[in-house]
C-alpha positions in Angstrom: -19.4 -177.3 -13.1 -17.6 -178.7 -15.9 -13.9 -177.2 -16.0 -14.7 -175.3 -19.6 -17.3 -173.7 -17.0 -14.7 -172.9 -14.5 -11.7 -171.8 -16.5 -14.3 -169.4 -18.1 -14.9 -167.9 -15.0 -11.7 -167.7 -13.8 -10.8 -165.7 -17.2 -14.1 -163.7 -16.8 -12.5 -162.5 -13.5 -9.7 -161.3 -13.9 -11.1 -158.8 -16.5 -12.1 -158.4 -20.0 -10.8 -160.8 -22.4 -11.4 -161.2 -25.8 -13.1 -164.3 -27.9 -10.3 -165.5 -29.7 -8.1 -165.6 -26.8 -10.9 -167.7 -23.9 -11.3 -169.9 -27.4 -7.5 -170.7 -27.1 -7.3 -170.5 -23.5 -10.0 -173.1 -23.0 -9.5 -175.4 -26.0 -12.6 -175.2 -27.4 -14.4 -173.2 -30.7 -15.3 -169.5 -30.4 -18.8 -170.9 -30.6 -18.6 -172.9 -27.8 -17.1 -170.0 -26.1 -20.3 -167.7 -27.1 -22.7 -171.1 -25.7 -20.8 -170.7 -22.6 -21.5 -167.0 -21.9 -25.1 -167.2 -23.5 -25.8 -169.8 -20.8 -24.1 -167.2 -17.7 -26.3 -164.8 -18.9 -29.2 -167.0 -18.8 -28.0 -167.5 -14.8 -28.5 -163.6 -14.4 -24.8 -163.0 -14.8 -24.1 -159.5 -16.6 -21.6 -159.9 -19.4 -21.1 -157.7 -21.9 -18.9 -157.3 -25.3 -16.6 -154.4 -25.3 -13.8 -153.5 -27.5 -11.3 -155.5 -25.6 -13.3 -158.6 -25.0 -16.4 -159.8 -23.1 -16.8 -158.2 -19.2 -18.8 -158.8 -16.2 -20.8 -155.6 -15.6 -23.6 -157.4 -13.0 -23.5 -160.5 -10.9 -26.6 -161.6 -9.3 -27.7 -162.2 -5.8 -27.7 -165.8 -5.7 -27.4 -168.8 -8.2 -24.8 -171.0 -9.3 -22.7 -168.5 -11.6 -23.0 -165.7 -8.6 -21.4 -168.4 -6.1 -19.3 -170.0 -9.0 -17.7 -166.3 -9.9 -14.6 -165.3 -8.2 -14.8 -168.8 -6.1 -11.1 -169.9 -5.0 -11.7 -173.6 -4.0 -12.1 -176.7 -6.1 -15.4 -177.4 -4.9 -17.6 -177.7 -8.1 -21.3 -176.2 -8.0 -24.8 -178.2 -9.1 -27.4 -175.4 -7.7 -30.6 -175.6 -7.1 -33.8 -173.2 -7.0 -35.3 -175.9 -4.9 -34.7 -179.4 -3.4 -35.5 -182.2 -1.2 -32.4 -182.4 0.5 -28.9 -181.3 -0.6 -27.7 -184.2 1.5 -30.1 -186.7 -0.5 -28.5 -185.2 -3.6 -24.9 -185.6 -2.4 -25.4 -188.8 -1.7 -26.5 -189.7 -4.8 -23.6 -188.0 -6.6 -21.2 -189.7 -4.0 -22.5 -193.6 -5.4 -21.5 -192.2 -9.3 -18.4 -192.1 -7.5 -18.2 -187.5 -7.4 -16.0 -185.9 -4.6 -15.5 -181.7 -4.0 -19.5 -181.2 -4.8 -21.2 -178.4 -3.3 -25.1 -178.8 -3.3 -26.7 -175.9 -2.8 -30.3 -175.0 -2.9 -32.5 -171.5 -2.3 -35.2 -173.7 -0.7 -35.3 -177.3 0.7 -38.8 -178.8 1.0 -37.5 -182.0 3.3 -34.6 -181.4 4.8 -33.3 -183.7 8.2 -31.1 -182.4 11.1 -30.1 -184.3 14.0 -32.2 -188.0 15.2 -34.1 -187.6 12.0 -36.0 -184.0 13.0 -37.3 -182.0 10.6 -35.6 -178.7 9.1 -37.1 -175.9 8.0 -35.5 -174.5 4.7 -37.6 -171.4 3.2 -36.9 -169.8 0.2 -34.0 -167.6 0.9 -31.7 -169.6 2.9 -28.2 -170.6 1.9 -28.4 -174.6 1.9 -25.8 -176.4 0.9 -24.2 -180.4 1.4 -20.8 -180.7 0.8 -19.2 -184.0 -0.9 -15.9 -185.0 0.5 -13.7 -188.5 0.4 -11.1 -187.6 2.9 -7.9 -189.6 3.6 -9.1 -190.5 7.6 -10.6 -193.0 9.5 -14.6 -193.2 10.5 -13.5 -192.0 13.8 -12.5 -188.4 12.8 -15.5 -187.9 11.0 -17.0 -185.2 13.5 -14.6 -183.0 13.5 -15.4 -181.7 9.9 -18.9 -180.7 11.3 -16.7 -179.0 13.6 -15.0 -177.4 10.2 -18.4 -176.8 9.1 -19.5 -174.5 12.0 -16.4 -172.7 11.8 -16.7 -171.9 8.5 -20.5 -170.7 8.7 -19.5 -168.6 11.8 -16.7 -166.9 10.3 -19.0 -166.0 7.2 -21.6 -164.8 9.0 -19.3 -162.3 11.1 -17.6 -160.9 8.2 -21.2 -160.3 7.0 -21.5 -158.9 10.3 -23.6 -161.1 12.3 -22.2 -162.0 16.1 -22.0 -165.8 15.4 -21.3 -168.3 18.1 -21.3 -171.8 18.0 -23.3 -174.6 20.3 -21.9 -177.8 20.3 -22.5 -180.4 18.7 -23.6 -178.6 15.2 -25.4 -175.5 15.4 -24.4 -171.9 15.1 -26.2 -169.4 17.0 -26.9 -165.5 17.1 -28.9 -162.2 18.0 -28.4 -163.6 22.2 -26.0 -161.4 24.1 -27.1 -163.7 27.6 -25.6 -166.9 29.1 -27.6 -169.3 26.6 -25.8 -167.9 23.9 -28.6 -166.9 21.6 -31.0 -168.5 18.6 -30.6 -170.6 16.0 -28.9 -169.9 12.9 -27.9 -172.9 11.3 -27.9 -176.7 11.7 -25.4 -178.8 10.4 -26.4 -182.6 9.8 -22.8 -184.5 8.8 -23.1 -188.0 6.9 -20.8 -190.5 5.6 -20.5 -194.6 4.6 -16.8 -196.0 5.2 -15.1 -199.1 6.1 -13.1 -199.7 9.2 -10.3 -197.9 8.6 -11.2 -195.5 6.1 -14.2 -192.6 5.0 -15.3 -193.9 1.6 -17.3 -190.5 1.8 -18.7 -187.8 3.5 -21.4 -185.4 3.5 -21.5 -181.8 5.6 -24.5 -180.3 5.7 -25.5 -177.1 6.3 -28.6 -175.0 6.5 -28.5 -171.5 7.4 -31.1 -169.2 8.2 -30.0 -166.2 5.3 -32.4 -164.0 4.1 -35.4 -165.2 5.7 -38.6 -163.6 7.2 -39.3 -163.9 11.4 -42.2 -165.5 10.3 -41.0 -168.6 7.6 -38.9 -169.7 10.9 -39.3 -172.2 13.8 -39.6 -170.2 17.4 -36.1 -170.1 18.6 -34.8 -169.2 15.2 -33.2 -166.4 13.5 -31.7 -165.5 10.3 -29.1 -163.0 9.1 -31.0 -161.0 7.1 -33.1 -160.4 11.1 -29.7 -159.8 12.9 -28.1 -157.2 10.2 -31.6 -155.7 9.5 -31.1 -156.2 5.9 -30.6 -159.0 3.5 -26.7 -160.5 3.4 -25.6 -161.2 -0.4 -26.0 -164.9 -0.7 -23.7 -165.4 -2.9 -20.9 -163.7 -1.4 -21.8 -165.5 2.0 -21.5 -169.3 0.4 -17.9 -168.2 -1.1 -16.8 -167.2 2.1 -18.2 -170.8 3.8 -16.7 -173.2 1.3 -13.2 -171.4 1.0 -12.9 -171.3 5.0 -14.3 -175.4 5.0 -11.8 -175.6 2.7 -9.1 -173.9 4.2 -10.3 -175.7 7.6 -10.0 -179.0 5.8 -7.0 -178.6 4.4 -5.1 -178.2 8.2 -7.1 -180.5 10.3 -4.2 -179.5 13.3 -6.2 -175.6 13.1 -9.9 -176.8 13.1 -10.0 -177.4 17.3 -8.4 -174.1 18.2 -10.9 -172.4 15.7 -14.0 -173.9 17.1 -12.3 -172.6 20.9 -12.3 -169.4 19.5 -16.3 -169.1 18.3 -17.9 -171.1 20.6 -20.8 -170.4 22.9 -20.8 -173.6 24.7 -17.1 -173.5 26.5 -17.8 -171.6 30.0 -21.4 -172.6 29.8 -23.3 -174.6 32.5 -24.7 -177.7 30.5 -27.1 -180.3 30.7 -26.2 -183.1 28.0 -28.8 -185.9 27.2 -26.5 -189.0 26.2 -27.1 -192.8 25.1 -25.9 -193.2 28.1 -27.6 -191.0 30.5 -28.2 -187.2 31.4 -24.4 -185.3 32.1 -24.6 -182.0 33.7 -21.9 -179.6 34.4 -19.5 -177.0 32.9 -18.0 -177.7 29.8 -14.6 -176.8 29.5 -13.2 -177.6 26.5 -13.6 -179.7 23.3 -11.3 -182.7 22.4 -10.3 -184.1 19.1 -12.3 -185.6 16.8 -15.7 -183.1 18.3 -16.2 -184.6 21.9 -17.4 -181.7 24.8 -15.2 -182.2 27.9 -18.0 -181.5 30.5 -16.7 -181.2 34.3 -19.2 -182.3 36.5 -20.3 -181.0 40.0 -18.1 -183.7 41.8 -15.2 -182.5 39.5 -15.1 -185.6 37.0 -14.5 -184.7 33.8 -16.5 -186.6 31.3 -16.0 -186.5 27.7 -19.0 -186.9 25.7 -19.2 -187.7 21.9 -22.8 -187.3 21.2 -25.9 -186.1 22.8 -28.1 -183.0 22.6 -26.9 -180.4 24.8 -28.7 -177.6 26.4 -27.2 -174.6 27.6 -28.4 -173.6 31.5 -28.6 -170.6 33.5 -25.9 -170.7 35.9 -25.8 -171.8 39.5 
């Protein structure tokens, strides 16, 4: 979003303000002012002129004005009805050189997860590929996926949905059992760098929103299925990328939050590794993402990537 876009919005916000004064605040012509709200009410946004200015009477359900309204990061916005792949997309915006993007798309027609799989992204979902150049190495790259499933899980319980998370990069719900539930979301992390640095990253993350039992994968579920009504989409994304940011901003907190959710610590687990099959309990998760898995002859194996498979206990 350009920042005429976002200063608007912030002004917008905080109440009715008149012409002249967004003209002076933002630097630009009344008209330019008027082409700005003429295209947020193209988006669906509700803005009316009253005697003391324009006001928002109506924001919609989802779109890039109904995320972009009231947002308190610095990500910018580029929404989508439909893509590809938000992650595609970021990575083309991170070779012009962007940073601080959000991607987000109602529907993605190709989207990857994990060892190149397939994702399912109908129409109502809340898909989105986050753009970062962090100051770190290559190394500490998985612990913003980490960041990522925090940040998805504590959205989805203020919407009211019991969200846990399974290592490495899903969130789960609607299981109250051992296993810990079904899918949710996946979250497929990305990035080019040099040896000693991130040139730049991509998170992303696909979550099950407001979508039917039957647009979704068995062993799926969505949070419109787990509240029994649909979650405002646009509310829900706010809440992700101010937590990522939040999250991203104090690296130190991001390990104790993913304690704190996760459906994987206490579990009995079988993980499939480059190196072999690892089965145990895992008791803990070590900086940058690896699962600390204790094994039956009480070695404690830390494993940085595999799929992992939560087992019915002993």
């Amino acid at each position: 979003m350009t920042d005429t876009r976002r200063a608007l919005l912030d002004a917008l916000a905080e109440g009715p303000v008149a012409g002249p004064e967004l003209a002076d605040r933002l630097g630009v012509s009344r008209a330019a002012v008027w082409k700005q709200v003429e295209t947020l009410r193209e988006e669906g946004l509700g803005i009316e002129s009253v005697d003391d200015g324009y006001r928002v009477t109506e924001v919609p359900e989802f779109g890039g004005a109904a995320i972009e309204f009231g947002l308190d990061t610095p990500f910018d916005v580029e929404f989508h009805d439909s893509i590809g792949s938000t992650n595609e997309r970021a990575r083309e915006l991170a070779d012009e050189g962007r940073a601080d993007v959000a991607v987000v798309a109602d529907e993605q027609t190709a989207g990857r997860g994990r060892l190149d799989r397939g994702w399912s992204g109908p129409a109502g979902g809340v898909y989105t590929s986050l753009l970062l150049r962090p100051d770190a190495p290559p190394a500490h790259a998985p612990v913003y996926t980490l960041a990522a499933a925090v940040a998805v899980t504590r959205a989805a319980r203020e919407a009211g949905v019991d969200a846990r998370i399974k290592w490495p990069n899903d969130v789960l719900a609607g299981g109250s059992g051992e296993r810990g539930g079904k899918k949710l979301c996946g979250i497929l992390t990305e990035m080019e760098g040099e040896a000693d640095r991130v040139a730049w990253l991509v998170a992303g993350i696909g979550v099950n929103a407001n979508v039917d039992a039957d647009a979704l994968p068995e062993g799926a579920t969505s949070l419109q299925i787990e509240r029994g009504e649909p979650v405002d989409r646009g509310v829900f994304t706010q809440r992700l990328l101010e937590t990522f940011d939040e999250l991203r901003n104090d690296p130190d907190s991001i390990l104790e939050a993913w304690r704190e959710h996760a459906a994987t610590l206490g579990q009995r687990v079988r993980v499939d590794t480059p190196g072999g099959e690892i089965v145990g309990e895992a008791v803990d998760v070590a900086f940058p993402g690896a699962l600390v898995v204790e094994t039956d002859d009480g070695e404690r194996e830390r494993v940085t990537a595999g799929d992992c498979e939560h087992l019915r206990p002993v």
